[in-house]
C-alpha positions as CSV (number, residue, x, y, z in Angstrom):
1,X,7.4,-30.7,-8.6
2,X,10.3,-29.2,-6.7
3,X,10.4,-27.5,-3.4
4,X,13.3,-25.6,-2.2
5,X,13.8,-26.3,1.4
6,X,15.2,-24.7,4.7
7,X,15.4,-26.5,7.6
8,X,16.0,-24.3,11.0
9,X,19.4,-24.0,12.1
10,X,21.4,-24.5,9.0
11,X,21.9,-23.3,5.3
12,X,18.8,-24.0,3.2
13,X,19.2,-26.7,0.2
14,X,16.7,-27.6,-2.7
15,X,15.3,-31.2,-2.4
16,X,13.5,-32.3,-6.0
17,X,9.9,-33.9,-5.5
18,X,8.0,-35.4,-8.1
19,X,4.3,-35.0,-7.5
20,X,0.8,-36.0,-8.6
21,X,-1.5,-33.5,-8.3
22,X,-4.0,-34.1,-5.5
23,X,-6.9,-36.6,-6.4
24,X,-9.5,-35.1,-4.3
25,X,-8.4,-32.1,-3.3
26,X,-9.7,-30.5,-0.2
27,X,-13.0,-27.9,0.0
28,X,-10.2,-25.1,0.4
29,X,-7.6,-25.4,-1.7
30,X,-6.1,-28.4,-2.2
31,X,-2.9,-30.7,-1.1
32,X,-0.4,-33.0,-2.8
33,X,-0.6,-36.7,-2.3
34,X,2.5,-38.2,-2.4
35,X,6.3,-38.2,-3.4
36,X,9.6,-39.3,-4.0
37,X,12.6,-37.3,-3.3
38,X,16.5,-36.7,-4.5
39,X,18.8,-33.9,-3.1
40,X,21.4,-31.3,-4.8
41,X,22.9,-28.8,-2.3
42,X,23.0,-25.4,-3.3
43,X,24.0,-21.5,-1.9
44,X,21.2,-19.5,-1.4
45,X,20.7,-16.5,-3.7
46,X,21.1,-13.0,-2.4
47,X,18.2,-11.1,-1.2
48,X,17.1,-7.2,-0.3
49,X,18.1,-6.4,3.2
50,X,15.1,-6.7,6.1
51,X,14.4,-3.3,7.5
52,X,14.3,-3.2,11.2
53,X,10.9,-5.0,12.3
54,X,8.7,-2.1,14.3
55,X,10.1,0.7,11.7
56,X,7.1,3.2,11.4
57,X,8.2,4.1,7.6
58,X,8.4,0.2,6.9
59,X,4.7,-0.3,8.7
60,X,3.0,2.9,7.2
61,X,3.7,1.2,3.7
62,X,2.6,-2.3,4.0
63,X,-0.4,-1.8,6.6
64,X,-3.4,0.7,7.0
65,X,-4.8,0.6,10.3
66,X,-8.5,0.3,10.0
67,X,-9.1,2.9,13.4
68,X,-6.7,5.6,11.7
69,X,-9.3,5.0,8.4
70,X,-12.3,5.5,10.4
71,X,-11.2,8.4,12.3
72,X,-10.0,9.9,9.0
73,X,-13.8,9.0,7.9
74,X,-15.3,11.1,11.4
75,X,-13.1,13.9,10.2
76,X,-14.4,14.1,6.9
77,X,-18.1,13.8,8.1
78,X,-16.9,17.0,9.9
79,X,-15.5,18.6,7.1
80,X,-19.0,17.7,4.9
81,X,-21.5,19.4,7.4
82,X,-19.1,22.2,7.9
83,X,-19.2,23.1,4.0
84,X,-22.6,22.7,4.1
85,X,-22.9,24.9,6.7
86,X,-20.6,27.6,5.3
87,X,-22.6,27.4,1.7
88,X,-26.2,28.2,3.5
89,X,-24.1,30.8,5.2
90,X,-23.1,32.4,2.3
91,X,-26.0,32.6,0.6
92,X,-28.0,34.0,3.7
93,X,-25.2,36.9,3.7
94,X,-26.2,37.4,0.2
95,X,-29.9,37.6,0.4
96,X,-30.0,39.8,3.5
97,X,-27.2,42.3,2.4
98,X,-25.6,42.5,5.8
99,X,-22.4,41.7,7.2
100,X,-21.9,37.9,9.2
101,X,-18.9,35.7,10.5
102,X,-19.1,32.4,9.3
103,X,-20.5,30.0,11.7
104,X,-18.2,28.7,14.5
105,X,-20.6,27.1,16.3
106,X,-20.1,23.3,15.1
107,X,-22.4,22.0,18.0
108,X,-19.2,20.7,19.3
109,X,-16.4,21.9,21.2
110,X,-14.3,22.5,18.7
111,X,-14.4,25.7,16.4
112,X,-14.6,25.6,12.4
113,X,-10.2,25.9,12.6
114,X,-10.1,23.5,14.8
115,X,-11.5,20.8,13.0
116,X,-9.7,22.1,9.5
117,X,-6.1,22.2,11.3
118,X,-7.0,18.8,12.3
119,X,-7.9,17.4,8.9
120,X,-4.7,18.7,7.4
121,X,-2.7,16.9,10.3
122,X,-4.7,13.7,10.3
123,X,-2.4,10.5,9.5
124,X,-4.8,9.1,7.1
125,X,-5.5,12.2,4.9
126,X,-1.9,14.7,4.7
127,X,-0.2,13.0,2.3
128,X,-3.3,12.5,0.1
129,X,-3.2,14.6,-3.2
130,X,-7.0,14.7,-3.4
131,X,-7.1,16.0,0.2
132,X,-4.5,18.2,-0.4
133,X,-6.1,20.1,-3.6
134,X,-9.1,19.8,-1.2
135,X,-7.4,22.1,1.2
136,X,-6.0,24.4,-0.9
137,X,-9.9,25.2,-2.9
138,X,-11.3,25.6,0.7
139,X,-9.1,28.7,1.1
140,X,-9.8,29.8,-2.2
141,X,-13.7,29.4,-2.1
142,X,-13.6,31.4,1.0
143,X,-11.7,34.2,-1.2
144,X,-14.2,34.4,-3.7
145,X,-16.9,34.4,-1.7
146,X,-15.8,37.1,1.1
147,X,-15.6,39.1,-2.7
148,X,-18.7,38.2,-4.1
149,X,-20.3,39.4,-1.3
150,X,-18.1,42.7,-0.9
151,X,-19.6,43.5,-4.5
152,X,-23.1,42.5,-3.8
153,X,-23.3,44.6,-0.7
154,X,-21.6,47.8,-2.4
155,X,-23.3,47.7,-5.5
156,X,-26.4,45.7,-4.7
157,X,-25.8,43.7,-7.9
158,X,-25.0,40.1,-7.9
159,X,-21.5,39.5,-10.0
160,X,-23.1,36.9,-11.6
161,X,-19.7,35.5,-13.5
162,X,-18.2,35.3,-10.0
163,X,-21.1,33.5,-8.9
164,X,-21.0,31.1,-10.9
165,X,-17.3,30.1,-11.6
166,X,-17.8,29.8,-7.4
167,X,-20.4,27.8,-7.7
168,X,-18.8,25.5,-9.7
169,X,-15.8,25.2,-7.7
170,X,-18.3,24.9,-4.9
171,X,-19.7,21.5,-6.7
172,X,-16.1,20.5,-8.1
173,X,-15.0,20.5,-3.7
174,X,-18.0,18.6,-2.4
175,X,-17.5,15.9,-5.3
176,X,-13.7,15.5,-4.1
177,X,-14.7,15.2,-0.5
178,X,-17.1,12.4,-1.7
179,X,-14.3,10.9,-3.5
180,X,-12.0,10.8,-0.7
181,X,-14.9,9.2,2.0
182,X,-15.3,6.7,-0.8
183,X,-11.8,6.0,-1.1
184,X,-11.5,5.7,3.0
185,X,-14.5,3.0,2.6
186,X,-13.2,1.1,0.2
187,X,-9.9,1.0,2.0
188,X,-11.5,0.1,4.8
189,X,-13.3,-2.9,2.8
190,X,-10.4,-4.7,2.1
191,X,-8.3,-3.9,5.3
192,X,-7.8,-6.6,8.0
193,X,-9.4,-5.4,11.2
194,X,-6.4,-7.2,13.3
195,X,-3.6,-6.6,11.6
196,X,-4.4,-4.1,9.3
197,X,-3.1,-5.6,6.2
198,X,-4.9,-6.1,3.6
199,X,-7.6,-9.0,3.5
200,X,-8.7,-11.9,1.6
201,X,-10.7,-9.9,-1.0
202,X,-8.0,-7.3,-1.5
203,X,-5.6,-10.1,-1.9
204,X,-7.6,-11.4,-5.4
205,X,-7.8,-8.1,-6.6
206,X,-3.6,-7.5,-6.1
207,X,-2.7,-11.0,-7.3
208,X,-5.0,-10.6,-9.9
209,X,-3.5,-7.3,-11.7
210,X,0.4,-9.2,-11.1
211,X,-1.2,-12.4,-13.0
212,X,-2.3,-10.0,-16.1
213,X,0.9,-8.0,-16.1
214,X,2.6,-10.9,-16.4
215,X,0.7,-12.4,-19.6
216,X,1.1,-9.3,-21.0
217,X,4.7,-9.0,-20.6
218,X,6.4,-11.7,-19.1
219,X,7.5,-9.9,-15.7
220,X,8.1,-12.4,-13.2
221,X,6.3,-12.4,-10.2
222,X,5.7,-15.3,-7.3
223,X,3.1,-15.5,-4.4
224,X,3.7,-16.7,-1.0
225,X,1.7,-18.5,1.5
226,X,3.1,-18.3,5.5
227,X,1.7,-20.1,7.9
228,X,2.3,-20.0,11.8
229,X,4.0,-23.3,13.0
230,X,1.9,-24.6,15.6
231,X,-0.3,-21.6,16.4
232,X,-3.5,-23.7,18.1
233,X,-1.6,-24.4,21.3
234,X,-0.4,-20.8,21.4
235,X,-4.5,-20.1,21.7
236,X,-5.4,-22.7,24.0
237,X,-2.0,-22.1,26.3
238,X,-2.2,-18.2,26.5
239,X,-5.7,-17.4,25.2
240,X,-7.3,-15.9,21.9
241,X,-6.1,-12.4,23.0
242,X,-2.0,-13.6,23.0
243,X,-3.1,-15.3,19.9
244,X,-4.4,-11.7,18.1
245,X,-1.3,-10.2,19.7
246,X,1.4,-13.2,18.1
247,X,-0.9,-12.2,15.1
248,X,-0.8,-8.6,14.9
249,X,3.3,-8.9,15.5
250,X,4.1,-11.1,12.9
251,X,1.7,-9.2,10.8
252,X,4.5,-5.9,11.5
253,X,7.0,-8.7,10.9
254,X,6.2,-9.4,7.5
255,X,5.5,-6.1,6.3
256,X,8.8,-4.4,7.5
257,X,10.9,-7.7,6.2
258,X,9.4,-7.1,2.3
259,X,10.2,-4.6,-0.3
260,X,8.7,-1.7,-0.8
261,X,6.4,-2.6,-3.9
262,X,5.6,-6.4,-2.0
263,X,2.2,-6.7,-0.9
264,X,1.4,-8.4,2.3
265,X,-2.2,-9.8,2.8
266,X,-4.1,-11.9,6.0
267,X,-5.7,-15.1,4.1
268,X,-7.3,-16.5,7.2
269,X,-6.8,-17.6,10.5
270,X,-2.9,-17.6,11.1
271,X,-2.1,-17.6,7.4
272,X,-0.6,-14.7,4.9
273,X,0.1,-14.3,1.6
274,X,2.6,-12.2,0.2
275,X,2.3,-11.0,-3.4
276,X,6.5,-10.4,-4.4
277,X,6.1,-8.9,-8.2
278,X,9.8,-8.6,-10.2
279,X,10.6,-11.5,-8.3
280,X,11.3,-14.8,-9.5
281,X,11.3,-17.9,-7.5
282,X,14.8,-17.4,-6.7
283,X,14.3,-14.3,-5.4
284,X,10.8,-15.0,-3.6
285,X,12.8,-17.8,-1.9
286,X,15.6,-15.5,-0.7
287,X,13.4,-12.7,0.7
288,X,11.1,-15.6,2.4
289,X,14.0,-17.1,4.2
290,X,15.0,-14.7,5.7
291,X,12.0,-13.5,6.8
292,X,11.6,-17.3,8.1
293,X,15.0,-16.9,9.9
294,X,14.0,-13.2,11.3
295,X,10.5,-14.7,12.5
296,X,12.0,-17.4,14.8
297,X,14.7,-15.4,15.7
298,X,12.2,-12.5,16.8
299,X,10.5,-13.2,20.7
300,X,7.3,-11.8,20.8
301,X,5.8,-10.2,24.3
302,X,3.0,-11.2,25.2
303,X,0.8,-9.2,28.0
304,X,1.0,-11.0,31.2
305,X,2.8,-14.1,29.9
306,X,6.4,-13.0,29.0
307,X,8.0,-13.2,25.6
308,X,7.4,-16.4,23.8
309,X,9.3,-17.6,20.0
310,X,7.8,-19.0,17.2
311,X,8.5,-20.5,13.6
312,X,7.0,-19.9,10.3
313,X,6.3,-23.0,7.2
314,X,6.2,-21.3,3.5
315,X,5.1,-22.5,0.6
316,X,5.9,-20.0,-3.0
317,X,4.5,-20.5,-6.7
318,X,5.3,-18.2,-9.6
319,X,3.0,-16.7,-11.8
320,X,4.3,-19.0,-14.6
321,X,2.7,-20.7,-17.8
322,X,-0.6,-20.8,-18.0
323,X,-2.1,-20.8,-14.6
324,X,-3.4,-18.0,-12.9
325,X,-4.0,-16.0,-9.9
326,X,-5.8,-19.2,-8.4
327,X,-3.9,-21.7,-9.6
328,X,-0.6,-19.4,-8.0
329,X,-2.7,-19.2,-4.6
330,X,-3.3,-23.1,-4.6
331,X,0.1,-24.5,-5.6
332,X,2.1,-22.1,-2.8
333,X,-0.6,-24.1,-0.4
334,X,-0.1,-27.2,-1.7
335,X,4.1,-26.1,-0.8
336,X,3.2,-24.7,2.3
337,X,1.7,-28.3,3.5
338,X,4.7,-30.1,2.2
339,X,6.6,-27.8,4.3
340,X,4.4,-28.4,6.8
341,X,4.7,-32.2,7.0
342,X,8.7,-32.4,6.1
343,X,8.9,-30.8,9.7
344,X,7.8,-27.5,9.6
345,X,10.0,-24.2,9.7
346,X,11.1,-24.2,6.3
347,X,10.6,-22.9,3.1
348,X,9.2,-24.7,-0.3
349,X,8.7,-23.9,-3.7
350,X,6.3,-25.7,-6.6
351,X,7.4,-25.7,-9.8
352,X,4.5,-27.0,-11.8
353,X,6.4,-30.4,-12.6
């Protein structure tokens, strides 16, 4: 099999391994057993520019933070009981004939705008479509039915067309809201609480869709495993809560050094995958050294225990031939460990030979 390699402080080069296939492979996933080795130097291919690590454009795309979901949840729990509130409303208007406000009292300090100019500034739900046509049929439903009950009260009549096309758009609203909370959930499902990238389960689903776009038409794409170089002592040194925080940083890391249309996912413990479609191993190799140059280039601060710098092993398979999703997932591990035990800090890639 062959592994490109980068060793710290100096222009990558490919070395050529052949390799059998692991006996007894591990309960996880598997590692090669031994090897034999033969060198060709060779310039490393060009890759997209890293954006700035910390950008809040390059962070909003890659990672969903699971507290900005679940306020964005609260706020539509809000917005739930307050149509439900404003439909009984209604319909009390209409039966008793009379005139009536709609109902500000929420049984919380904020008023009925209030918690409607919130939702249409909240993080989570602005720049969602559904939300958005959510906003605009509030308005609208409060149109029709300030009419509906002009008419009923004038003419004692109900305009029963009225009725129920706003009925309907009634239904049509609290369906969308639904569809929106279930959407939040399900984000929520496969969002890392640390590091709000996406998790293990959300990782299959991603990989999963590349692996049948590529049988279908051939479009290149490679995964990536990272792992954190030495990672245990940083624990037992500075404590689990430096570890979260070396975590959570290279987490930002990762997602701000990808492309756009990468996919960055927390496997486990301090290891990631990256999901790199259009990319062939070439290219997965270029974007993934840099990003492995970046890393130990990057200190991290830690609270109360300064900065501190750390290195990154890598280990990418394509989407190739016959093998799938799994099959990716466990050859860029069985890389990652051959990185791992050529001395760490570098970069290796399987080829399935």
């Amino acid at each position: 099999m062959v592994f490109q390699n980068g060793g710290a402080g100096r222009l990558p080069h490919r070395t050529v391994y052949n390799c059998t296939m692991p006996r007894k492979p591990d309960k996880r996933l598997g590692r090669p057993s031994k090897s034999g080795a033969s060198e060709t130097n060779e310039e490393p291919p060009s890759a997209p520019p890293i954006n700035e690590f910390g950008s809040e454009f390059a962070i909003a795309k890659k990672t969903e933070q699971p507290a900005i979901i679940l306020h964005a949840l609260h706020v539509l729990d809000r917005l739930a009981a307050l149509h439900s509130e404003w439909l009984k409303h209604f319909h009390l208007r209409l039966l008793s004939g009379k005139e009536g406000e709609p109902p500000e009292n929420t049984g919380e300090r904020d008023t009925v705008e209030d918690i409607w100019s919130a939702a249409r500034t909240d993080p989570y739900l602005h720049g969602n479509p559904l939300f958005v046509r959510i906003i605009s049929d509030h308005q609208s439903l409060l149109d029709q039915a300030e009419a509906i009950a002009h008419t009923s009260r004038t003419s004692g009549e109900l305009p029963f067309e009225q009725y129920t096309r706003l009925m309907d758009a009634v239904l049509e609203m609290s369906g969308n809201l639904r569809q929106v909370q279930n959407d939040a959930w399900n984000l929520v499902a496969n969002v890392d609480p640390l590091t709000g990238l996406g998790n293990r389960q959300a990782m299959w689903k991603r990989i999963r869709i590349e692996a049948e776009r590529h049988s279908r038409g051939d479009q290149p794409c490679c995964v990536a495993m990272v792992d954190l170089d030495a990672f245990k002592p940083i624990n037992d040194h500075y404590g689990h809560v430096a570890g979260d925080q070396v975590l959570e940083r290279v987490a930002v890391m990762l997602a701000a050094g990808t492309r756009p249309y990468d996919a960055v996912f927390r496997f486990g413990g301090d290891e990631f995958v990256l999901c790199l479609p259009n990319a062939d191993v070439d290219g997965a190799w270029a974007i993934l050294e840099r990003l492995r140059h970046s890393i130990a280039a990057t200190a991290i601060t830690l609270d109360k225990h300064g900065e501190i710098s750390l290195t990154v092993s890598v280990g990418i398979a394509s989407l190739a031939g016959d093998h799938g999703a799994e099959c990716a997932v466990e050859y860029a591990d069985q890389a990652l460990y051959a990185a791992k035990r050529s001395g760490r800090n570098r970069v290796y890639i399987w080829n399935g030979k």
